[in-house]
PyMOL commands that place a pseudoatom at each C-alpha (Angstrom):
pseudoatom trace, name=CA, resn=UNK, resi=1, chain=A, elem=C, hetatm=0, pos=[-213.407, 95.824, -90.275]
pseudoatom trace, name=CA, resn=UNK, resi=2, chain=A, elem=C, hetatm=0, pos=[-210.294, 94.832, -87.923]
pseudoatom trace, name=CA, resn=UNK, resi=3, chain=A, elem=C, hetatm=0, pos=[-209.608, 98.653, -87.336]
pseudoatom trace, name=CA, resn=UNK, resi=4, chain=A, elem=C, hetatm=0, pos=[-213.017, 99.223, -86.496]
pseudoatom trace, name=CA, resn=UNK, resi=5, chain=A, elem=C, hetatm=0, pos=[-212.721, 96.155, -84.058]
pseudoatom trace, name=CA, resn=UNK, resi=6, chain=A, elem=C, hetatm=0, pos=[-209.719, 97.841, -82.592]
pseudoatom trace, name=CA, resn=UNK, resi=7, chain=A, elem=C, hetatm=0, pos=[-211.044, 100.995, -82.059]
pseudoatom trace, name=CA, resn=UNK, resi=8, chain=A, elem=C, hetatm=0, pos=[-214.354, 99.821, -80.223]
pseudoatom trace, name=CA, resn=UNK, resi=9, chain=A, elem=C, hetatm=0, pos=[-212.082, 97.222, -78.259]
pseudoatom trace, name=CA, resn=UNK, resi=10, chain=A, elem=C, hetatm=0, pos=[-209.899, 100.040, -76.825]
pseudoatom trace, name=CA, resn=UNK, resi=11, chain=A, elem=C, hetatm=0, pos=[-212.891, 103.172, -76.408]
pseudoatom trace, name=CA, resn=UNK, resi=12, chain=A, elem=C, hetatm=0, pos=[-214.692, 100.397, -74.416]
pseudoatom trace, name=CA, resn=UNK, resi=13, chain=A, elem=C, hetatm=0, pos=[-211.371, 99.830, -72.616]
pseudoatom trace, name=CA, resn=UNK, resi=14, chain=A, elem=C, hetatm=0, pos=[-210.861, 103.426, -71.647]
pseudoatom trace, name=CA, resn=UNK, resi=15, chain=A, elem=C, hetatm=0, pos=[-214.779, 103.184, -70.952]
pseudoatom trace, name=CA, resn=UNK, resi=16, chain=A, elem=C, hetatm=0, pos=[-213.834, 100.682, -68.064]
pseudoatom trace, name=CA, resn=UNK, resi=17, chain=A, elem=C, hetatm=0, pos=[-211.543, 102.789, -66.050]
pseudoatom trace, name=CA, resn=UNK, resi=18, chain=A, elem=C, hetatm=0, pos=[-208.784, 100.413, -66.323]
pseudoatom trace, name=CA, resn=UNK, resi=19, chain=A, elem=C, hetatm=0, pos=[-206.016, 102.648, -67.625]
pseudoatom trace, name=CA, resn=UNK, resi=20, chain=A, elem=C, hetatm=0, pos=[-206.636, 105.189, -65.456]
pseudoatom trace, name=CA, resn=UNK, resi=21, chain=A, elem=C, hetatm=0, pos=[-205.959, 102.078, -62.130]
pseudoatom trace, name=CA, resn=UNK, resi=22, chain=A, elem=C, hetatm=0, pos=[-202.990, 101.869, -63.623]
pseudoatom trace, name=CA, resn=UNK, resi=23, chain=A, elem=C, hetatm=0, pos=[-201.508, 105.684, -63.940]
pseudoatom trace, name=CA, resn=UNK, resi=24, chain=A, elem=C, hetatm=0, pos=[-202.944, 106.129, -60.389]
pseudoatom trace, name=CA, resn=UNK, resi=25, chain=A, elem=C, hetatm=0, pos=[-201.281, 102.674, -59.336]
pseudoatom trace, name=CA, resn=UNK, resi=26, chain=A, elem=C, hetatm=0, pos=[-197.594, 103.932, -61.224]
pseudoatom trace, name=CA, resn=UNK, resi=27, chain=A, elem=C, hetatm=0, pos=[-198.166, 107.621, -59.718]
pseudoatom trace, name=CA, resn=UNK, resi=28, chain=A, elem=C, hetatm=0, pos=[-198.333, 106.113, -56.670]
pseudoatom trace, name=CA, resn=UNK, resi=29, chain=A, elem=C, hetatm=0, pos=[-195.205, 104.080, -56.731]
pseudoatom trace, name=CA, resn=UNK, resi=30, chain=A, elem=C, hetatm=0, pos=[-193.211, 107.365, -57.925]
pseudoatom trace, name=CA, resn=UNK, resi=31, chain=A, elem=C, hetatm=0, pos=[-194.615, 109.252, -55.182]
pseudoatom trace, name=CA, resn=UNK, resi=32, chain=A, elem=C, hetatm=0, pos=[-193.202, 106.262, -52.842]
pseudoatom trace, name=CA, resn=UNK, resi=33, chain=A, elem=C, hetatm=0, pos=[-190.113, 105.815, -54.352]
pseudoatom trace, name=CA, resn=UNK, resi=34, chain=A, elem=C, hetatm=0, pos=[-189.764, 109.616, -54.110]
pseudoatom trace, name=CA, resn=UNK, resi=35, chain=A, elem=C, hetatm=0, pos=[-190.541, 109.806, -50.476]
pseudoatom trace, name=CA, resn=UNK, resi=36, chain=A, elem=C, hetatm=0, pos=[-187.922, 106.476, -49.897]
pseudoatom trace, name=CA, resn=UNK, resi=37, chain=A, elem=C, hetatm=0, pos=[-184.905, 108.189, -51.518]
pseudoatom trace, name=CA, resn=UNK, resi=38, chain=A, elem=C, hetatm=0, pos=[-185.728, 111.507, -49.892]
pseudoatom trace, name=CA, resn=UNK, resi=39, chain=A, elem=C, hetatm=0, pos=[-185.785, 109.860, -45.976]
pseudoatom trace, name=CA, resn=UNK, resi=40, chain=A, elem=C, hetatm=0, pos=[-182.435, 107.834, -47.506]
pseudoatom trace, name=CA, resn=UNK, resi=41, chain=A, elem=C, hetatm=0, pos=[-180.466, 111.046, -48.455]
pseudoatom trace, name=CA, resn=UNK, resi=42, chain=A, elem=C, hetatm=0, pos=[-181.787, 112.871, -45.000]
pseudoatom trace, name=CA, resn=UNK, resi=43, chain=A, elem=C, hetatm=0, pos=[-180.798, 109.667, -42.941]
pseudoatom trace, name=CA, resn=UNK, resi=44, chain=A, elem=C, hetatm=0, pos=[-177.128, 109.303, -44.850]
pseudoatom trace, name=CA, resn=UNK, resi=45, chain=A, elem=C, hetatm=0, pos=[-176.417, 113.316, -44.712]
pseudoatom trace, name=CA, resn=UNK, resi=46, chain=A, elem=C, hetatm=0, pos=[-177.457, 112.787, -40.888]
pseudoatom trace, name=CA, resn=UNK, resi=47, chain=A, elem=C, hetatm=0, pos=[-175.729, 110.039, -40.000]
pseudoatom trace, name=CA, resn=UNK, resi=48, chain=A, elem=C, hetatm=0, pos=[-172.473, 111.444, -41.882]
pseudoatom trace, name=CA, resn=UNK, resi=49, chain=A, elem=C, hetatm=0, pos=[-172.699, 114.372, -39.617]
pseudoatom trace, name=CA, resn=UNK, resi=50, chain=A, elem=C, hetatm=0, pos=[-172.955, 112.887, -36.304]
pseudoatom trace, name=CA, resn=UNK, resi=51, chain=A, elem=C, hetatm=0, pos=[-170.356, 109.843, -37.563]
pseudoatom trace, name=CA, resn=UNK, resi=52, chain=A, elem=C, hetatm=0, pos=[-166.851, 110.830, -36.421]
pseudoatom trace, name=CA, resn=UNK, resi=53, chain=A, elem=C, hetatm=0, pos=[-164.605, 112.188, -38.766]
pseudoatom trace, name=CA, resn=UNK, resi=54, chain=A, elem=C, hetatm=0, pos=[-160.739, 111.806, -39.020]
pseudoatom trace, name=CA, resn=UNK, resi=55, chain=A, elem=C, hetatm=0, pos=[-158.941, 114.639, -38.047]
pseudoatom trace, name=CA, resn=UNK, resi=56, chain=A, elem=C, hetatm=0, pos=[-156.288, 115.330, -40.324]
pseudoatom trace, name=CA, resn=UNK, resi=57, chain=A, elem=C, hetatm=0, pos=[-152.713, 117.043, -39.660]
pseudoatom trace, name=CA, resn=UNK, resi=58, chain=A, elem=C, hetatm=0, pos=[-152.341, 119.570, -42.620]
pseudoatom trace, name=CA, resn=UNK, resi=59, chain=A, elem=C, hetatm=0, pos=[-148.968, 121.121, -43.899]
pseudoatom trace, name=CA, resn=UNK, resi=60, chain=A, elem=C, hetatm=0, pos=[-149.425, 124.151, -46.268]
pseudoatom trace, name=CA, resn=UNK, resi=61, chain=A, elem=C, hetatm=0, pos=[-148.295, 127.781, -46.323]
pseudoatom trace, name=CA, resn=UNK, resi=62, chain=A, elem=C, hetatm=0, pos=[-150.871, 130.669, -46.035]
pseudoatom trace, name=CA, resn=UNK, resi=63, chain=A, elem=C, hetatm=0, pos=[-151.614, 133.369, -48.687]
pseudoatom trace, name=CA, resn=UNK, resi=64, chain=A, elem=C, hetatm=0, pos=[-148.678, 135.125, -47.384]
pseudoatom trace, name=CA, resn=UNK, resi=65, chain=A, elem=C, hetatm=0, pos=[-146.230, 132.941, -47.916]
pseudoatom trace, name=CA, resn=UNK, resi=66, chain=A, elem=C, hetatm=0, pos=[-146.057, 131.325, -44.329]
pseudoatom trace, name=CA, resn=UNK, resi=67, chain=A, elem=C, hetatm=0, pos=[-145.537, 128.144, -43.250]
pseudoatom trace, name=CA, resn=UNK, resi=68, chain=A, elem=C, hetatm=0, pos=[-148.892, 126.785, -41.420]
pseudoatom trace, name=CA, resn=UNK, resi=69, chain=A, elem=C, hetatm=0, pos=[-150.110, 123.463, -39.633]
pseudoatom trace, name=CA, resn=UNK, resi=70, chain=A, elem=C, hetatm=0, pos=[-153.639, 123.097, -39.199]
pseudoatom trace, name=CA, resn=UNK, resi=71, chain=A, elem=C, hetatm=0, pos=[-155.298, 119.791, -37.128]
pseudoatom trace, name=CA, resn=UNK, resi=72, chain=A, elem=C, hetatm=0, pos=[-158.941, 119.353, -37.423]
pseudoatom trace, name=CA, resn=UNK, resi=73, chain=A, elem=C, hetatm=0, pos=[-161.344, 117.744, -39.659]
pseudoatom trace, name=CA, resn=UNK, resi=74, chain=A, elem=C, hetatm=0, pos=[-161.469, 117.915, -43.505]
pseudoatom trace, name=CA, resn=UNK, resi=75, chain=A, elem=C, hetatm=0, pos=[-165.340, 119.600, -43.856]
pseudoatom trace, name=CA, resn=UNK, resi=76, chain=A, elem=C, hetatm=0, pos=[-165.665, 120.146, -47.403]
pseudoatom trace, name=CA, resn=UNK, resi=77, chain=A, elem=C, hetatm=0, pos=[-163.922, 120.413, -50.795]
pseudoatom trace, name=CA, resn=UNK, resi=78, chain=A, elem=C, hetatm=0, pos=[-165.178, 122.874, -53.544]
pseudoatom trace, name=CA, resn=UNK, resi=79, chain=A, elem=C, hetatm=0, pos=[-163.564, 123.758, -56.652]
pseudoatom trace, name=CA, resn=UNK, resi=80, chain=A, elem=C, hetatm=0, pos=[-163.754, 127.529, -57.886]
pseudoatom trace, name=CA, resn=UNK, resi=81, chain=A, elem=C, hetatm=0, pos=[-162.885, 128.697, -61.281]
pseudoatom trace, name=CA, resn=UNK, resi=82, chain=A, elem=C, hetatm=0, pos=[-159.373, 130.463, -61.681]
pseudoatom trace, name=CA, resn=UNK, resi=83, chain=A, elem=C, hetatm=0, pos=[-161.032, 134.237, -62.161]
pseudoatom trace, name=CA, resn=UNK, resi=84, chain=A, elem=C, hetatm=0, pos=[-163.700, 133.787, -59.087]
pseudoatom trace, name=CA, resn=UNK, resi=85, chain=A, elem=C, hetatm=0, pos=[-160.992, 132.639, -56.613]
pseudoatom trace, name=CA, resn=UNK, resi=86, chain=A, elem=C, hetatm=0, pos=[-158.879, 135.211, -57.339]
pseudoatom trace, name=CA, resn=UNK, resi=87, chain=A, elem=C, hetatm=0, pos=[-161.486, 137.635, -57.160]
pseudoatom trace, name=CA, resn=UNK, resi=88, chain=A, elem=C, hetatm=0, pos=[-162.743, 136.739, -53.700]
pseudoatom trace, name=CA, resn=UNK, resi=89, chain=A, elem=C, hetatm=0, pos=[-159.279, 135.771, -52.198]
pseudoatom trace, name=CA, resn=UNK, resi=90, chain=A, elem=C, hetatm=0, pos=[-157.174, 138.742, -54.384]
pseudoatom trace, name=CA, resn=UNK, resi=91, chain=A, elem=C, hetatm=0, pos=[-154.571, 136.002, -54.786]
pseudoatom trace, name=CA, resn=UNK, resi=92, chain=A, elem=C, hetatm=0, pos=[-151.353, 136.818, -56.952]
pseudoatom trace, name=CA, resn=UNK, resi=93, chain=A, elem=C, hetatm=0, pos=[-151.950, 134.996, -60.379]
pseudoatom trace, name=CA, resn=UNK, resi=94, chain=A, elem=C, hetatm=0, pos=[-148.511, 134.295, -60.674]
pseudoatom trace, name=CA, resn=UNK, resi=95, chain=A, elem=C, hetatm=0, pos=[-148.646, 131.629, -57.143]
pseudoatom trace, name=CA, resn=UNK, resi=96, chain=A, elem=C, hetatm=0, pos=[-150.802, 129.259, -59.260]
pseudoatom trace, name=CA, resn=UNK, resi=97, chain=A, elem=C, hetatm=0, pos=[-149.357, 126.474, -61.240]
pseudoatom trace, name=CA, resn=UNK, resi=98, chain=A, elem=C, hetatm=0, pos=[-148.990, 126.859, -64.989]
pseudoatom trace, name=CA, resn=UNK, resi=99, chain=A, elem=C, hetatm=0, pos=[-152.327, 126.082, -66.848]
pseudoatom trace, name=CA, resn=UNK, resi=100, chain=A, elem=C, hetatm=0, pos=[-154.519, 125.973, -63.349]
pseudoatom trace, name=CA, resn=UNK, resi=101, chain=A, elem=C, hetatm=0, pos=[-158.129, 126.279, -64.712]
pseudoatom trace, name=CA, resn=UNK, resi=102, chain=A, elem=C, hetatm=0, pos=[-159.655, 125.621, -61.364]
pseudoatom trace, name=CA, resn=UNK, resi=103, chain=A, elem=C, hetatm=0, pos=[-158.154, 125.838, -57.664]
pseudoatom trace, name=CA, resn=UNK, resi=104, chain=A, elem=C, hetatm=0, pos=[-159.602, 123.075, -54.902]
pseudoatom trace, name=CA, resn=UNK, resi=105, chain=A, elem=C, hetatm=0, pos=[-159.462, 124.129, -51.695]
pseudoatom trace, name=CA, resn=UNK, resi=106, chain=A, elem=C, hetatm=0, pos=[-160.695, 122.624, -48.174]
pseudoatom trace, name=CA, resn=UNK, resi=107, chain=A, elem=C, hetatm=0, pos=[-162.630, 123.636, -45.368]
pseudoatom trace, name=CA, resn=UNK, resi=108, chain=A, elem=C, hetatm=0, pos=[-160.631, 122.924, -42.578]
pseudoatom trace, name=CA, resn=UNK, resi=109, chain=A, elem=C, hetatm=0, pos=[-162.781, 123.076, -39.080]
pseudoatom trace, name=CA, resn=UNK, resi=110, chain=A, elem=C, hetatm=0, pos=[-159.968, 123.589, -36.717]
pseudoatom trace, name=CA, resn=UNK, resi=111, chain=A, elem=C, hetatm=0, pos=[-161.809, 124.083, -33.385]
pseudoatom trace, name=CA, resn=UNK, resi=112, chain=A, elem=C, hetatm=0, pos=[-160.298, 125.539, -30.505]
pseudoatom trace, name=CA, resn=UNK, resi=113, chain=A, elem=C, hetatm=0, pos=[-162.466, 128.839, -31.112]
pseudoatom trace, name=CA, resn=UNK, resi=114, chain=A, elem=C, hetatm=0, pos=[-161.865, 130.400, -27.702]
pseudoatom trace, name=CA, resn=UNK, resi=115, chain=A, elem=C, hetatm=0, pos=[-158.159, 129.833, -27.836]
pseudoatom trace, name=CA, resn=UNK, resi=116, chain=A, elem=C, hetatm=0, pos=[-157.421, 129.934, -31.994]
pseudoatom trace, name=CA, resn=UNK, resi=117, chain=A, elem=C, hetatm=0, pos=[-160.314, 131.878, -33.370]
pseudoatom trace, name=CA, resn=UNK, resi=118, chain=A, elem=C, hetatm=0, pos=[-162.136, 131.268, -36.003]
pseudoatom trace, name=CA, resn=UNK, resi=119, chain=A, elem=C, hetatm=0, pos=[-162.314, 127.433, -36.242]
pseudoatom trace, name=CA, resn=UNK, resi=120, chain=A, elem=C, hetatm=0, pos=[-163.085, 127.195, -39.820]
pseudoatom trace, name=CA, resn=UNK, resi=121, chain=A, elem=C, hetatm=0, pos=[-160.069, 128.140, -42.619]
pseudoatom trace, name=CA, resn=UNK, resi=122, chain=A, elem=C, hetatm=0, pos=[-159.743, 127.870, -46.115]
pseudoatom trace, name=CA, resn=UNK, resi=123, chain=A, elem=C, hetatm=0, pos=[-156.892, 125.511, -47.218]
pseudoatom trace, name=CA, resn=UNK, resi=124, chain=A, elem=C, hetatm=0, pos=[-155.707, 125.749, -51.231]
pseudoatom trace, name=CA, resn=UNK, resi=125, chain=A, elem=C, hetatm=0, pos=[-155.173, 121.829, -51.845]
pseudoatom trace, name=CA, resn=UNK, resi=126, chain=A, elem=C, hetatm=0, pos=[-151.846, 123.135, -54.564]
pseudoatom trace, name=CA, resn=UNK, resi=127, chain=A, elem=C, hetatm=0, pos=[-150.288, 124.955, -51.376]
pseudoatom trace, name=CA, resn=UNK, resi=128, chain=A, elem=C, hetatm=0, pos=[-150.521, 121.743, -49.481]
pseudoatom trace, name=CA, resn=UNK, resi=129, chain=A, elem=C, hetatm=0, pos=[-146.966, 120.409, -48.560]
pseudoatom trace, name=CA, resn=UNK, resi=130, chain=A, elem=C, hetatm=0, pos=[-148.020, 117.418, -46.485]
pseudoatom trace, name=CA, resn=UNK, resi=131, chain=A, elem=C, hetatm=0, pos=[-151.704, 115.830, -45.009]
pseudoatom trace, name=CA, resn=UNK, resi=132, chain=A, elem=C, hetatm=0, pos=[-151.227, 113.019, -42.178]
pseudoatom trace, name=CA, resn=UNK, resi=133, chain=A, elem=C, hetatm=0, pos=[-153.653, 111.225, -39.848]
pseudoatom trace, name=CA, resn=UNK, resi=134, chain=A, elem=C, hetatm=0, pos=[-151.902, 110.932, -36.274]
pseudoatom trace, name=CA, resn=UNK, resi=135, chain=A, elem=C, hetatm=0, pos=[-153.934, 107.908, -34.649]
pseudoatom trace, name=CA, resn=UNK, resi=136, chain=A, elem=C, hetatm=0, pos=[-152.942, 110.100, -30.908]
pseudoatom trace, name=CA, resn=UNK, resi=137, chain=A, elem=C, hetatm=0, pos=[-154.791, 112.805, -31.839]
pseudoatom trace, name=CA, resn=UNK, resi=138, chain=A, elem=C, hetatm=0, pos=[-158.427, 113.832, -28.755]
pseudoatom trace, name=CA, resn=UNK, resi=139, chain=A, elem=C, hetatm=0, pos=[-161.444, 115.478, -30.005]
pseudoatom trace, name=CA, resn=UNK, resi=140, chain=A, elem=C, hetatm=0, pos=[-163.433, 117.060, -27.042]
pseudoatom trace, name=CA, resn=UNK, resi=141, chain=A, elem=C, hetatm=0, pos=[-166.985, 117.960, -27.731]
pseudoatom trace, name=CA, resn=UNK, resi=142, chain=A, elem=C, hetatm=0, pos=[-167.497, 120.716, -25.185]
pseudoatom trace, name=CA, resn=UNK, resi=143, chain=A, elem=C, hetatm=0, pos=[-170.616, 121.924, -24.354]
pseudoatom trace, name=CA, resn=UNK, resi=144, chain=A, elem=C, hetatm=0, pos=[-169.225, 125.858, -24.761]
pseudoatom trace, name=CA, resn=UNK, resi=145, chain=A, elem=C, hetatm=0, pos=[-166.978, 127.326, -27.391]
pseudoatom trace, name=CA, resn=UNK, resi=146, chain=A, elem=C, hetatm=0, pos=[-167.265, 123.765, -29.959]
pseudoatom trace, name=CA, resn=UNK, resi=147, chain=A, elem=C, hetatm=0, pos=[-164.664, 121.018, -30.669]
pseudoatom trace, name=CA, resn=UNK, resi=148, chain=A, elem=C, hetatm=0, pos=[-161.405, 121.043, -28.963]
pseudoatom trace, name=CA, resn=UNK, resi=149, chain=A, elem=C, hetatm=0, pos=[-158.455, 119.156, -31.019]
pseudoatom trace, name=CA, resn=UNK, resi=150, chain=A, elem=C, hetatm=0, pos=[-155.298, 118.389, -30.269]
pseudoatom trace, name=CA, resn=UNK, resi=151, chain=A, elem=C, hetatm=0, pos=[-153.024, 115.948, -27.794]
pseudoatom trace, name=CA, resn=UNK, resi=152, chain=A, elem=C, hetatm=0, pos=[-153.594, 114.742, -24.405]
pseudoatom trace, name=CA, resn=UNK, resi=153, chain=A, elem=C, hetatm=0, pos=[-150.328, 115.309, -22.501]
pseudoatom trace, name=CA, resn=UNK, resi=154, chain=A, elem=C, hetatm=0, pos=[-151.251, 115.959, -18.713]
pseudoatom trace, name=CA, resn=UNK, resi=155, chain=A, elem=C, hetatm=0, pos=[-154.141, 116.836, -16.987]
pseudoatom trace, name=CA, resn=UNK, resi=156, chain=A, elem=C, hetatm=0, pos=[-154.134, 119.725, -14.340]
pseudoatom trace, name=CA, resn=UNK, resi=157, chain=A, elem=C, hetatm=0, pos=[-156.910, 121.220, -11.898]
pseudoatom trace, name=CA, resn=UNK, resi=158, chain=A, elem=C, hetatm=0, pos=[-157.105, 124.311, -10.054]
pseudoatom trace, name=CA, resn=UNK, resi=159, chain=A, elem=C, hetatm=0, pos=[-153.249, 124.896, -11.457]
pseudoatom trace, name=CA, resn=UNK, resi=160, chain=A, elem=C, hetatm=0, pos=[-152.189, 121.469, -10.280]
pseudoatom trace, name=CA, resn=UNK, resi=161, chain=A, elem=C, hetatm=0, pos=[-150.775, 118.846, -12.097]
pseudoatom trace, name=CA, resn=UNK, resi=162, chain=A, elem=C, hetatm=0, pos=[-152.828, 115.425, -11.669]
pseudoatom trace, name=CA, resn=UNK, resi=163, chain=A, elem=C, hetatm=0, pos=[-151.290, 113.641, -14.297]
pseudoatom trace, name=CA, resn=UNK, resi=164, chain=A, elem=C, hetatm=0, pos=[-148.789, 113.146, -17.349]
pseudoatom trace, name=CA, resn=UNK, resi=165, chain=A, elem=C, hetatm=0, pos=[-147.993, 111.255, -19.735]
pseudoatom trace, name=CA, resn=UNK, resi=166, chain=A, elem=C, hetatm=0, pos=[-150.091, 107.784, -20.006]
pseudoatom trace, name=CA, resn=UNK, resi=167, chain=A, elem=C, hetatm=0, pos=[-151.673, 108.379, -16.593]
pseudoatom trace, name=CA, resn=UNK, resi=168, chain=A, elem=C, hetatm=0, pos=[-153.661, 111.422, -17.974]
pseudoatom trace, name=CA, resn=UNK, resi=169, chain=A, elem=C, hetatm=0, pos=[-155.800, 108.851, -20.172]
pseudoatom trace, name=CA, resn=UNK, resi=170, chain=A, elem=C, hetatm=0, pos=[-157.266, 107.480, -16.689]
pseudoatom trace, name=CA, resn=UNK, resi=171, chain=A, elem=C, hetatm=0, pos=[-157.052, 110.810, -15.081]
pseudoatom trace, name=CA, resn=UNK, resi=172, chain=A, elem=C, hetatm=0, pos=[-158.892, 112.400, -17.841]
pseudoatom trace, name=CA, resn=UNK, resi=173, chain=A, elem=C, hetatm=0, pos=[-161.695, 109.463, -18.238]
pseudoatom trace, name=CA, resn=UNK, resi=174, chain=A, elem=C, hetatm=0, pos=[-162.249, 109.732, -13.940]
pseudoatom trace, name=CA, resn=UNK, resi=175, chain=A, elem=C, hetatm=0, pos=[-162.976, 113.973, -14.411]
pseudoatom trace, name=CA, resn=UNK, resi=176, chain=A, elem=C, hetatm=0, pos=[-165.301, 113.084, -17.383]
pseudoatom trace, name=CA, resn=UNK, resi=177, chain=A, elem=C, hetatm=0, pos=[-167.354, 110.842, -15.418]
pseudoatom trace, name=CA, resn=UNK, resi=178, chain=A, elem=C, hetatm=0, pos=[-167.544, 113.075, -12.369]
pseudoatom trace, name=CA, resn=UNK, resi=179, chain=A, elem=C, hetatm=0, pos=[-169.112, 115.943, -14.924]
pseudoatom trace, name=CA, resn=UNK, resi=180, chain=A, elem=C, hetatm=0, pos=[-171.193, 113.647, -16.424]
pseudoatom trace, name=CA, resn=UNK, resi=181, chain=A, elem=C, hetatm=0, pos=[-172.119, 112.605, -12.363]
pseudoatom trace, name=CA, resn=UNK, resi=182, chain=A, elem=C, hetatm=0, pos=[-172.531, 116.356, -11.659]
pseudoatom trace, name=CA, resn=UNK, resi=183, chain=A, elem=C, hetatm=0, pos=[-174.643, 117.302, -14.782]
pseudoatom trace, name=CA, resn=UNK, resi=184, chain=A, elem=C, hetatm=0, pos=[-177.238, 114.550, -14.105]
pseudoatom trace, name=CA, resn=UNK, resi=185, chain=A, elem=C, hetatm=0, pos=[-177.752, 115.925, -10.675]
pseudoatom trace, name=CA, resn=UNK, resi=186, chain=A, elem=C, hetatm=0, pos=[-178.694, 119.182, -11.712]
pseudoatom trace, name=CA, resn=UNK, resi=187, chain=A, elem=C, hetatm=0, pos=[-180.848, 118.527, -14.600]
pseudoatom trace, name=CA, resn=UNK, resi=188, chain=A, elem=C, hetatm=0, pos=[-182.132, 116.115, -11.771]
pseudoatom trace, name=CA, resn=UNK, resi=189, chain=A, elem=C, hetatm=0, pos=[-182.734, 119.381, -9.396]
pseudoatom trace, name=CA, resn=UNK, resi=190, chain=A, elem=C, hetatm=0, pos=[-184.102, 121.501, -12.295]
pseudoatom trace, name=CA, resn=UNK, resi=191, chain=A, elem=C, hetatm=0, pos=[-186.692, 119.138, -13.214]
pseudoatom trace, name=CA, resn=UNK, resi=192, chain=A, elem=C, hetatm=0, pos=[-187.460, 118.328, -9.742]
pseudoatom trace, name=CA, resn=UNK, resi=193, chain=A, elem=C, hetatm=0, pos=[-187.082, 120.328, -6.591]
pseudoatom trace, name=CA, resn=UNK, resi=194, chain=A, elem=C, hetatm=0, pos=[-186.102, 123.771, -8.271]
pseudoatom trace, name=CA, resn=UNK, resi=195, chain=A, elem=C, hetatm=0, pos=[-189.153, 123.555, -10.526]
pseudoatom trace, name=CA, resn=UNK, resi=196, chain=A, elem=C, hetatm=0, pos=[-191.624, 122.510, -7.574]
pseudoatom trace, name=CA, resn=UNK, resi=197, chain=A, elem=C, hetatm=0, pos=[-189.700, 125.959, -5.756]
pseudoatom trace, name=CA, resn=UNK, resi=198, chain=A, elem=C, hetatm=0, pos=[-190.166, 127.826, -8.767]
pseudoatom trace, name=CA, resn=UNK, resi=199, chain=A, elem=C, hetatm=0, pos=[-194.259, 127.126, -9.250]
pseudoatom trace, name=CA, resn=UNK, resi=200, chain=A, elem=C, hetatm=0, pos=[-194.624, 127.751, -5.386]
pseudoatom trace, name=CA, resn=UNK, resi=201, chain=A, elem=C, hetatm=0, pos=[-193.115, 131.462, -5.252]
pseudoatom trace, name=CA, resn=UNK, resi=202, chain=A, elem=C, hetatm=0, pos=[-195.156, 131.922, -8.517]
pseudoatom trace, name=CA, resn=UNK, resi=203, chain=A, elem=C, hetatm=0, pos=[-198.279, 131.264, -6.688]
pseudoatom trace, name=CA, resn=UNK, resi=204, chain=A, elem=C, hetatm=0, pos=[-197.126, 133.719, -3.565]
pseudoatom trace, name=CA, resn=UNK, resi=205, chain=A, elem=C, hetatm=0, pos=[-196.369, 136.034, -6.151]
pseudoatom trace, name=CA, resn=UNK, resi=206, chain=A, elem=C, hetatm=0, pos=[-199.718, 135.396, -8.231]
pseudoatom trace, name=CA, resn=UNK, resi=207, chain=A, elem=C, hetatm=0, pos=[-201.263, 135.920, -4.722]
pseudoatom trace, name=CA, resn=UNK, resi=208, chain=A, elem=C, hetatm=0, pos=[-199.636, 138.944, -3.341]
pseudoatom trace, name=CA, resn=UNK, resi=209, chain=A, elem=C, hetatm=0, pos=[-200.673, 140.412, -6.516]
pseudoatom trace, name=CA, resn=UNK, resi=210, chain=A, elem=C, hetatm=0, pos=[-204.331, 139.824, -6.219]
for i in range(1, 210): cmd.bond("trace and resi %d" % i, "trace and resi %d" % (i + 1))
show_as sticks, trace
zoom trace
């Protein structure tokens, strides 16, 4: 009789709709929660991208044997297995350490692409003699060629020297302004007079065609 109570207690429940509020209430709240942690990872990847990085000063020695120093910023670590790094890379076997089962290396973005191209390179973390974070070191974001790294020391123009030494900090800062100055004025013109120009001899030319 109590099983039979049961049973008619929850058909009529399912009869009232009530279970499915709730899976359409808890689908809901996955679909939100979803749709949070997805805008969270896109805002932390995006943030980490545009946040500056440290640019590290990197002692190691090339596949060649050769003693290299590479300044720029640490972009990311992977680890390969022994047989697919020296597959892709046709490393000697007998340059890793004893027992290596896997070989870390970095992405180094070095910059400097019109003077040092390319301005990524591959850095094998067990050829790695010394890593260092000089607090003097400039990062120019240029609007050609990418990132320039390295150290301010003077600051020339038209094959003059301005400045040297701590001077060049002000000198520098003064010319960065000025371009700044300079590329508001044109945007200023393109938006402005050269555009108003530019829809005029359209219309002379839209005319002389008819």
């Amino acid at each position: 009789m109590m099983l039979n109570e049961k049973a008619t207690g929850l058909r009529a429940w399912f009869r009232s709709g009530e279970p499915w509020i709730w899976m359409n209430a808890a689908a809901v709240g996955i679909s939100i929660a979803a749709v949070v942690g997805v805008l969270l990872l896109i805002a932390i990847r995006g943030f980490a991208h545009f946040w500056p990085a440290s640019v590290a000063l990197i002692d190691y020695e090339d596949s060649l044997g050769r003693q290299q120093t590479a300044l720029g910023e640490i972009a990311d670590t992977e680890r390969l297995p022994v047989g697919q790094y020296l597959e892709s890379t046709g490393a000697n076997p007998d340059a890793l350490p004893e027992g290596t089962l896997q070989v870390e290396r970095w992405l180094i973005k070095t910059g400097n692409r019109r003077v040092a191209p390319p301005d990524f390179r591959w850095v094998v973390s067990h050829k790695v003699a010394d890593v260092s974070y000089p607090a003097d070191v400039v990062v120019l974001e240029r609007v050609e060629w990418g990132n320039a790294y390295g150290y301010l020391r003077a600051v020339h123009e038209d094959g003059t020297l301005v400045a040297e030494g701590p001077a060049a900090w002000q000198a520098l800062r003064e010319r960065l302004e000025r371009v700044q100055t300079l590329r508001d004025e044109i945007e200023t013109l393109e938006g402005g007079r050269l555009q108003s120009i530019n829809y005029q001899l359209e219309q002379l030319r839209l005319e002389r065609r008819a």
